[in-house]
N, C-alpha and C positions, 0 to 999 in steps of 0.2 A: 411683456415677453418673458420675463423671469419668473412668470409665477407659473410656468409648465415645470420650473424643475420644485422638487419638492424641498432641494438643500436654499442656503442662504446665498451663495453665491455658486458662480459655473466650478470655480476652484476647489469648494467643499464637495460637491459631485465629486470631480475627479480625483481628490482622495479616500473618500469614502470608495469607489470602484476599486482603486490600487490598492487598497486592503482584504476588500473581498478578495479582489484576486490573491493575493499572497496566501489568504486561509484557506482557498480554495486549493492551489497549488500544495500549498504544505501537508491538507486533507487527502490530498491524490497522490502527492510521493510518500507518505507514510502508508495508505491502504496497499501499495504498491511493494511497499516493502513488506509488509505483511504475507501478503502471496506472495511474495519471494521465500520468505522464511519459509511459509506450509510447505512450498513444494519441496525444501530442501529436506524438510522434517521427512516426508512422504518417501526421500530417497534415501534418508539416514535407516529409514523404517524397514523398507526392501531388503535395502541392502546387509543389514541385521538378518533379517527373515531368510535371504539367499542364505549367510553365510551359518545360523542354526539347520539348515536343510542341508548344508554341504557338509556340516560336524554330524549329524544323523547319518547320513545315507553312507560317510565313511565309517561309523562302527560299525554299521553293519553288515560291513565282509570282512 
């Protein structure tokens, strides 16, 4: 019956999974933070860009 799983015992399965998962988890809340960051950058970006177009457009009246 034991030789379906490929670990030594049922127990080594199940920590060998509960690791996966945790690298898993930790690889999805870091990409996650990452696009958080971009999007912030994108709106630090803008919002830069709005406020050079509002210093133009008032020299020039």
């Amino acid at each position: 019956m034991h030789d379906i799983f490929r670990f030594g015992s049922i127990m080594e399965g199940l920590v060998f999974i509960a690791v996966q998962s945790v690298i898993l988890a930790v690889v999805l809340f870091y990409e996650y933070r990452r696009k958080a960051l971009e999007e912030k950058q994108k709106d630090l970006k803008s919002l830069i860009f709005d406020l050079e177009m509002y210093v133009k457009h008032k020299h020039k009246h």
